[in-house]
C-alpha positions in Angstrom: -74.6 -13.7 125.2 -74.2 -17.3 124.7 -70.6 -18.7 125.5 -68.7 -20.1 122.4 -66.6 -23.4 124.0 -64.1 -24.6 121.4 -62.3 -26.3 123.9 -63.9 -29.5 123.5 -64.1 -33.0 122.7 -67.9 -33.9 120.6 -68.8 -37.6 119.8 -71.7 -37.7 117.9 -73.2 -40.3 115.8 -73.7 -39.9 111.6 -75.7 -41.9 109.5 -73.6 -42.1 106.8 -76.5 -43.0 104.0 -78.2 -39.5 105.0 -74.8 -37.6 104.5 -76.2 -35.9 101.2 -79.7 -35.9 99.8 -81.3 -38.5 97.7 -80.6 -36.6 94.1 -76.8 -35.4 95.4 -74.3 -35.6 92.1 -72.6 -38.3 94.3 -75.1 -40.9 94.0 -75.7 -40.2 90.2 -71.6 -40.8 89.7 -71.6 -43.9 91.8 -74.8 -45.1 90.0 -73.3 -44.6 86.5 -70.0 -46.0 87.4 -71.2 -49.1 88.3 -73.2 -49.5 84.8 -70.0 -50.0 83.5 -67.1 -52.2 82.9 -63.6 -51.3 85.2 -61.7 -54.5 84.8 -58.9 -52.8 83.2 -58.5 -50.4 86.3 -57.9 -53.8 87.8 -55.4 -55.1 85.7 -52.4 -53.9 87.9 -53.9 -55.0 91.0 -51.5 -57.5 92.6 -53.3 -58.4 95.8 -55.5 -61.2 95.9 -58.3 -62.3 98.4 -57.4 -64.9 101.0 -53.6 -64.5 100.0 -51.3 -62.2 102.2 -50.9 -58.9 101.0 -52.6 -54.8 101.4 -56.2 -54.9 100.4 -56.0 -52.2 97.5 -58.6 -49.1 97.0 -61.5 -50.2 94.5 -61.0 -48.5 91.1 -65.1 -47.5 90.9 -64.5 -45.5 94.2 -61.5 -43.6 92.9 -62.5 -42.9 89.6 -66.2 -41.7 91.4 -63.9 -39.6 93.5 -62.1 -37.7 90.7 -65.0 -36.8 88.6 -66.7 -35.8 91.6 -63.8 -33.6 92.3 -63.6 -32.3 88.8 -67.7 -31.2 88.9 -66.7 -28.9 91.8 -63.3 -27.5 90.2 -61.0 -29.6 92.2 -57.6 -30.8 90.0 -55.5 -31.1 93.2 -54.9 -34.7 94.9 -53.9 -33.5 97.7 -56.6 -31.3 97.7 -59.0 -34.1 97.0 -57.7 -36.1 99.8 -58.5 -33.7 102.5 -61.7 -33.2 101.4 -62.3 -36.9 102.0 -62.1 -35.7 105.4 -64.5 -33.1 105.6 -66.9 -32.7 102.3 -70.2 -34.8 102.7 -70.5 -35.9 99.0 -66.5 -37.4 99.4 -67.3 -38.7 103.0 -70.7 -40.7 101.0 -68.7 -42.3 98.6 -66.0 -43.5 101.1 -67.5 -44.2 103.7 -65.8 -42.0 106.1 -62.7 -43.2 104.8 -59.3 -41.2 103.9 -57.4 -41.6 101.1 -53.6 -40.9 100.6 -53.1 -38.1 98.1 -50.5 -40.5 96.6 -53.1 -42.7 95.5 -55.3 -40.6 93.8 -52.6 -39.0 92.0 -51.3 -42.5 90.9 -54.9 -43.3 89.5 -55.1 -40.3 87.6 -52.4 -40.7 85.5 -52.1 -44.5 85.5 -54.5 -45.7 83.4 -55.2 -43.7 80.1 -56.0 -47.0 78.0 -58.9 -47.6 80.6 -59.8 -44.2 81.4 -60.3 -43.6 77.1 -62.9 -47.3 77.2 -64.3 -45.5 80.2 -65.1 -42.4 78.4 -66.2 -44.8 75.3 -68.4 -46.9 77.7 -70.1 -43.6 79.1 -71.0 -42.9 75.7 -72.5 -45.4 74.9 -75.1 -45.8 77.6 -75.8 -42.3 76.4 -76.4 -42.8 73.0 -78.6 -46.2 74.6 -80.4 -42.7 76.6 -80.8 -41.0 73.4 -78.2 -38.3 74.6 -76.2 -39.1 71.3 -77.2 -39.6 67.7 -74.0 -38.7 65.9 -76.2 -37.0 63.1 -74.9 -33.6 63.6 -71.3 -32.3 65.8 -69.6 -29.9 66.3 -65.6 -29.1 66.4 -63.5 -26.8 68.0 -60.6 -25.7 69.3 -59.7 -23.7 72.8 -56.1 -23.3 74.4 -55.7 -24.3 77.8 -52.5 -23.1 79.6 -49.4 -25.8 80.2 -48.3 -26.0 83.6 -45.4 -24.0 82.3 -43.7 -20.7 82.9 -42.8 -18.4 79.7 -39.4 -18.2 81.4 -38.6 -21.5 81.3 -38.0 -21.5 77.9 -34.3 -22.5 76.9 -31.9 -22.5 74.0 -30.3 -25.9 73.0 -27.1 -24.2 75.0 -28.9 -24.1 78.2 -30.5 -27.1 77.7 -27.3 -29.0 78.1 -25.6 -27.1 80.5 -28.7 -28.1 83.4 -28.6 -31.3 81.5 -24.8 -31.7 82.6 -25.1 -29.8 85.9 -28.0 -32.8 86.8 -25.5 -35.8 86.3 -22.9 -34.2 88.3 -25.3 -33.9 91.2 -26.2 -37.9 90.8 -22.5 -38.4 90.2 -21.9 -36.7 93.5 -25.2 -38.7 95.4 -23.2 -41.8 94.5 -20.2 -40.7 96.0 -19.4 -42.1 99.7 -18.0 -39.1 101.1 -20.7 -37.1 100.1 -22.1 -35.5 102.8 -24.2 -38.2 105.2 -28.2 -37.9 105.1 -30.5 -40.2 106.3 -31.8 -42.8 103.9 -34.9 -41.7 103.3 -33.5 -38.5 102.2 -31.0 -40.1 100.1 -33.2 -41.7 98.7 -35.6 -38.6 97.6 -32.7 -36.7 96.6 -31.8 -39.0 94.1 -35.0 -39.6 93.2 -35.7 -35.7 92.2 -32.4 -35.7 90.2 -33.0 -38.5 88.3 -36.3 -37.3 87.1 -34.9 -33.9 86.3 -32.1 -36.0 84.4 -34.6 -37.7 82.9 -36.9 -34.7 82.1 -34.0 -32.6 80.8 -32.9 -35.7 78.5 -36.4 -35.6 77.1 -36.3 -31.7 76.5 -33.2 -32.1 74.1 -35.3 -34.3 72.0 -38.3 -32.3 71.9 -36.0 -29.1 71.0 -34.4 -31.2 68.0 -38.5 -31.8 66.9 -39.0 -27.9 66.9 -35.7 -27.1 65.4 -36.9 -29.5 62.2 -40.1 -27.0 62.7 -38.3 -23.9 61.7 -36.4 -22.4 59.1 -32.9 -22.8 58.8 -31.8 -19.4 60.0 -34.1 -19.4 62.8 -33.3 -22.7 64.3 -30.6 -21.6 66.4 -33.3 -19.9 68.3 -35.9 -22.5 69.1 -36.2 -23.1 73.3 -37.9 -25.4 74.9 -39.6 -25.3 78.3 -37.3 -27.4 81.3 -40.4 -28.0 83.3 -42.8 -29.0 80.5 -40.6 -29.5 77.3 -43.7 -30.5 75.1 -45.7 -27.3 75.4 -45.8 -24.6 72.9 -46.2 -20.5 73.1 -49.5 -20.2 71.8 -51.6 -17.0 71.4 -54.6 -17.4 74.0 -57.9 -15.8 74.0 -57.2 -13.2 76.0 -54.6 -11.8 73.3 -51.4 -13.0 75.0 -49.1 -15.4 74.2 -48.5 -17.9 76.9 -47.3 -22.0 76.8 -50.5 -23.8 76.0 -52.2 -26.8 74.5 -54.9 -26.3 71.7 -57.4 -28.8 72.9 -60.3 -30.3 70.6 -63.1 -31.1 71.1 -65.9 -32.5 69.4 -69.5 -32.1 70.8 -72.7 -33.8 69.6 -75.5 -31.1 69.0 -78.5 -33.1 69.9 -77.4 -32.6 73.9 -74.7 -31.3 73.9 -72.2 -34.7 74.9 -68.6 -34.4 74.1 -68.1 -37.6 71.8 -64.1 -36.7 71.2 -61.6 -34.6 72.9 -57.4 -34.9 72.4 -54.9 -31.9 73.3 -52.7 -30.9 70.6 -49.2 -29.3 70.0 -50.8 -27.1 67.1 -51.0 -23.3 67.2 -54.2 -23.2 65.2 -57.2 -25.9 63.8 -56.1 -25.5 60.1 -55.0 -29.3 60.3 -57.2 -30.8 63.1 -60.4 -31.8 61.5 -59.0 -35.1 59.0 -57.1 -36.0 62.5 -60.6 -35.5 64.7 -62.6 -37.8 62.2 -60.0 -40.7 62.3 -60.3 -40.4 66.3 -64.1 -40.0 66.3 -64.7 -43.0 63.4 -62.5 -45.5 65.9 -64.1 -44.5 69.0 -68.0 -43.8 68.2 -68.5 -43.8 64.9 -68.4 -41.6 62.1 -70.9 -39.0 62.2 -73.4 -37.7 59.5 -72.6 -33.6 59.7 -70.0 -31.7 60.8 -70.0 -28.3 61.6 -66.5 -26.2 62.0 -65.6 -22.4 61.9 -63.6 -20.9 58.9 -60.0 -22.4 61.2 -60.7 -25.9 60.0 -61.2 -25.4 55.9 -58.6 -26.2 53.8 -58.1 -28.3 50.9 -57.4 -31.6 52.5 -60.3 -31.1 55.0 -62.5 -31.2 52.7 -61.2 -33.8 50.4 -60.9 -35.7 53.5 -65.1 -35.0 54.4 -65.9 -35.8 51.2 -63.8 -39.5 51.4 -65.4 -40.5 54.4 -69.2 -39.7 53.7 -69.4 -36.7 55.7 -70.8 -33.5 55.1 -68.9 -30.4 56.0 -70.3 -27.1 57.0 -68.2 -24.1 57.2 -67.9 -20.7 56.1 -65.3 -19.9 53.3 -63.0 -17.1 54.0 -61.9 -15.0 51.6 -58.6 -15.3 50.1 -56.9 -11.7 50.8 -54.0 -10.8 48.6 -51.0 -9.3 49.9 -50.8 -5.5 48.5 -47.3 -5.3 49.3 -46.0 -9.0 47.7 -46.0 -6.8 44.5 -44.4 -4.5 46.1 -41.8 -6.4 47.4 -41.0 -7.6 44.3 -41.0 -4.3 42.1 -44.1 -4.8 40.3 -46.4 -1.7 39.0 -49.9 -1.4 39.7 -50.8 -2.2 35.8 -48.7 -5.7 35.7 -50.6 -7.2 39.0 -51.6 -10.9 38.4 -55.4 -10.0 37.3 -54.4 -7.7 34.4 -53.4 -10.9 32.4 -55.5 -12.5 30.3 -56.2 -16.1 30.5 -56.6 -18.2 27.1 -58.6 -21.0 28.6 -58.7 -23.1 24.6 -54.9 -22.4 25.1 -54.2 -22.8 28.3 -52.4 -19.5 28.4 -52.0 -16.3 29.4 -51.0 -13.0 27.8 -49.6 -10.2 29.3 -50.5 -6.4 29.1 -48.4 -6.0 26.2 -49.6 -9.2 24.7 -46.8 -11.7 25.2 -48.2 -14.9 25.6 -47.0 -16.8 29.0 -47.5 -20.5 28.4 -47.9 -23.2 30.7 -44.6 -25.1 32.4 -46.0 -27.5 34.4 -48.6 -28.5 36.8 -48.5 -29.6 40.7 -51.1 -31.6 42.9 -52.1 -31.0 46.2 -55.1 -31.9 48.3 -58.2 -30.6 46.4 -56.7 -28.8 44.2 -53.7 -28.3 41.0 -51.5 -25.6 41.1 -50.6 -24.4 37.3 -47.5 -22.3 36.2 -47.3 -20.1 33.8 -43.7 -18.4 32.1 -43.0 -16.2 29.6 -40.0 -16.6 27.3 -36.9 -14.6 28.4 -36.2 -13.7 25.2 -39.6 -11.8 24.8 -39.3 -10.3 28.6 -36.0 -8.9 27.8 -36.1 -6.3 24.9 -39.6 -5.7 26.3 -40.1 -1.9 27.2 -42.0 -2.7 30.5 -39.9 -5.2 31.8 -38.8 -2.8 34.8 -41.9 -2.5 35.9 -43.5 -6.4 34.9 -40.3 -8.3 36.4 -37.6 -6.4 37.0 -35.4 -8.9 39.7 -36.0 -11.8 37.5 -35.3 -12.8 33.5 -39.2 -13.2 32.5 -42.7 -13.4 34.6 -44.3 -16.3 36.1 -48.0 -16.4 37.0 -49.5 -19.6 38.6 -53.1 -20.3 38.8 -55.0 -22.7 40.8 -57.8 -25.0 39.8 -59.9 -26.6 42.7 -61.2 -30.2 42.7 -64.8 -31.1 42.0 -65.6 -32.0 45.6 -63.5 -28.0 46.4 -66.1 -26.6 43.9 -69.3 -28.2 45.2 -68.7 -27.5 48.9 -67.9 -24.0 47.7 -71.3 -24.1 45.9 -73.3 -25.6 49.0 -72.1 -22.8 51.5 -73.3 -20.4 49.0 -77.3 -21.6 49.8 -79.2 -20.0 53.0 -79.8 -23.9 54.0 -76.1 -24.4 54.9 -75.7 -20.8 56.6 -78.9 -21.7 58.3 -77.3 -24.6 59.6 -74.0 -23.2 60.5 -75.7 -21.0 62.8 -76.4 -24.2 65.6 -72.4 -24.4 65.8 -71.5 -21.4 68.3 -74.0 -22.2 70.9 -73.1 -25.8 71.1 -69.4 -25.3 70.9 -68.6 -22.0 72.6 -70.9 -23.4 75.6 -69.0 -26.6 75.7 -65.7 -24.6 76.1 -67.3 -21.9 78.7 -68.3 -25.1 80.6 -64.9 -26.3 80.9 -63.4 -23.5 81.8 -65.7 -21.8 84.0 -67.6 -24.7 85.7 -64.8 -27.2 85.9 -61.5 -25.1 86.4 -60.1 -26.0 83.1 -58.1 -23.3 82.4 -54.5 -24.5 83.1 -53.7 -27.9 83.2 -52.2 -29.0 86.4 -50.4 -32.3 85.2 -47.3 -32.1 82.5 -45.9 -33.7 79.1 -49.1 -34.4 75.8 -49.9 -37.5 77.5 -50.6 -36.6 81.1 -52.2 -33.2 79.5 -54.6 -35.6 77.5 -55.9 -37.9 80.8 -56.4 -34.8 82.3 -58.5 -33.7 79.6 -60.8 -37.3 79.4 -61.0 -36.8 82.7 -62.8 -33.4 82.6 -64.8 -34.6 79.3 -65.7 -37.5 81.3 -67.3 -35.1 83.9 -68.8 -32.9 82.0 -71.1 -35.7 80.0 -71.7 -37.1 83.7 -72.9 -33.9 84.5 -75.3 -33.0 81.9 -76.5 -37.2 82.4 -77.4 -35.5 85.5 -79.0 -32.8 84.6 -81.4 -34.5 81.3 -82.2 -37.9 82.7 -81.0 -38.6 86.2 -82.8 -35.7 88.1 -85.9 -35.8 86.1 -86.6 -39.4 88.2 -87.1 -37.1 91.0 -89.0 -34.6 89.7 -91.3 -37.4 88.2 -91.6 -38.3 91.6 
């Protein structure tokens, strides 16, 4: 058998240009990155050429480096900084080069004004490729787990006893005849405590925003999570409740490009569509359709559709009644809200036992008015089915709601086989779009903290993705032309 010598010193010569073939993703990132405008990476660059000073990392190499990371599942720094060292598509794009984790982490989360033109830019040579048309999109939602452990969650209590444990410990670091350490250690160790300070500070607040959340009786027991305070316990896909983000994203179904994504502190979509049109209308544009599932459709979503010249498709659920609210409230079966008869020339009811129940007043909400109805207390009382029509109050109340014309003619239009027809192209753009995140790009817990950081991370990964599938519809097909 052939002797295996590891003990052994190689030099060997590399062309660097012939590191990874001609169609490699890492020549497609560089190429796309340098169709586009990175002055405002720049902007905090403080070394200039012929002065004195460290010649600084340039921002289309970093930027190349973390989408490239991102299209093979990478979301470590440090992991992305040894692979400088080995991985051929890193070793192309730096020329052999290493780069301090410490840097690449700083990039990441440094420039979220920038990266969010980047993403814009990207789009927009896209649409220039005819990869986006904004005539039809999709939106949806998909939690993604906080870097966040369910038992870090705290009362307010808690809260302020670390809180108050974390300036003792600085207190103490500022005290000369605390124990001696070497400077640089110091230096660290204050460093961590003031950042827990600083964190724990921040935590207090967010608890205060989801005590306002809650009921009064319950807001004694609202926690927070110490490491990530801003997360929430959400229920996941898998059935479990664990701290999350409910990210949305909004995908164009012509090929399948995100054209919005923002994480979100909300447990479900039921408010997420009017904010997802503001966000889409001030980055691309506003777009022509809109399909959603039955999470998004309220009221104000569709008022809001309606206002800005969009046209909404999504199935209507079903308004279920509670069977036991009747109970609950000592109702019979024969005195349920549907045995009354509405006088419509009146605008009235009458009861089973024909007293009339006439109107008190009127609310407006989104899309819709909200009418009560009372009987006179007088009639209710000597009535002989009182104990079974309202027996814990002095006389029934009915209210009845009226939707708004644009309520009744979306109502109308998802009736018709055309809009189901069309509702039918919204799973297999959206549910492939979230797949692809999670499966392809490791986006199943985030690995930075706190909305903001959470939201770089994700135009990062949304970044990526339309980079990928430029790739896969217009940069590749150059080669197979060839």
């Amino acid at each position: 058998m052939k002797p295996i010598n590891r003990q052994q010193l190689l030099m060997r010569s590399i062309d660097v240009e012939k590191l990874i073939e001609s169609d490699h993703p890492a020549r497609a990132i560089w190429e796309m990155l340098g169709q586009v405008d990175l002055s405002r990476f720049e902007e905090g660059i403080q070394a200039v050429e012929g002065r004195a000073g460290q010649a600084t990392v340039s921002p289309r190499l970093l930027a190349a480096l973390w989408i490239y990371s991102c299209s093979e599942g990478i979301s470590s720094a440090r992991e992305l900084s040894r692979m400088c060292e080995y991985e051929p598509g890193c070793q192309w794009l730096t020329g052999m080069e290493t780069i301090n984790h410490h840097t690449l982490s700083d990039f990441r989360v440094e420039h979220k004004d920038a990266l969010d033109g980047l993403f814009i830019q990207v789009l927009g040579l896209l649409s220039v490729e005819g990869l986006v048309d904004l005539k039809q999109v999709t939106q949806d939602g998909t939690k993604i787990k906080a870097n966040a452990g369910k038992d870090t969650f705290r009362r307010e209590e808690r809260v302020k006893q670390h809180l108050a444990m974390a300036r003792e410990q600085i207190q103490a670091m500022e005290d000369p005849r605390s124990e001696v350490l070497t400077q640089r250690v110091a230096r660290a160790r204050e460093r961590a405590l003031r950042e827990k300070k600083q964190r724990l500070e921040f935590a207090l607040e967010e608890l205060k925003r989801v005590q306002e959340s809650k009921p009064e009786k319950e807001k004694t027991e609202a926690r927070v999570s110490l490491t990530d305070p801003q997360a929430r316990v959400m229920k996941t896909g898998e059935g479990g409740w664990a701290p999350s983000y409910n990210v949305q994203v909004c995908t164009d179904t012509a090929q399948g490009i995100i054209v919005d994504v923002a994480a979100t502190q909300a447990g479900n979509d039921r408010d997420q569509l009017s904010p997802a049109i503001n966000r889409l209308q001030q980055r691309v544009g506003s777009p022509e359709q809109i399909l959603t599932d039955t999470a998004y459709v309220s009221h104000g979503s569709i008022e809001t559709a309606v206002k800005e010249g969009i046209d909404l498709i999504a199935p209507v659920a079903n308004a279920v009644p509670d069977p036991q609210q009747y109970e609950r409230r000592g109702i019979g079966s024969g005195f349920h809200a549907e045995a009354f008869r509405y006088e419509a020339g009146q605008n009235q009811y009458v009861c089973p036992a024909d007293k009339i129940l006439k109107c008190t007043g009127k609310q407006r909400y989104a899309g819709r008015i909200k009418w009560r109805y009372q009987a006179a207390p007088s009639e209710c009382q000597r009535c002989r089915f009182k104990d079974q029509c309202c027996p814990t109050v002095k006389s029934r109340r009915i209210t009845r709601s009226e939707d708004s014309p644009a309520v009744k003619a979306f109502l109308s239009k998802m009736e018709t086989p055309e809009a189901k027809e069309t509702y039918r192209k919204r799973g297999p753009v959206a549910e492939f779009v979230n797949a692809w995140l999670k499966e392809k790009l490791g986006l199943r817990q985030f690995r930075l903290r706190g909305l903001a950081k959470v939201q770089i991370e994700c135009l990062w990964v949304s970044l990526t993705y339309n980079i990928q599938q430029w790739i896969r519809l217009r940069w590749r097909s150059r080669f197979a032309t060839a």
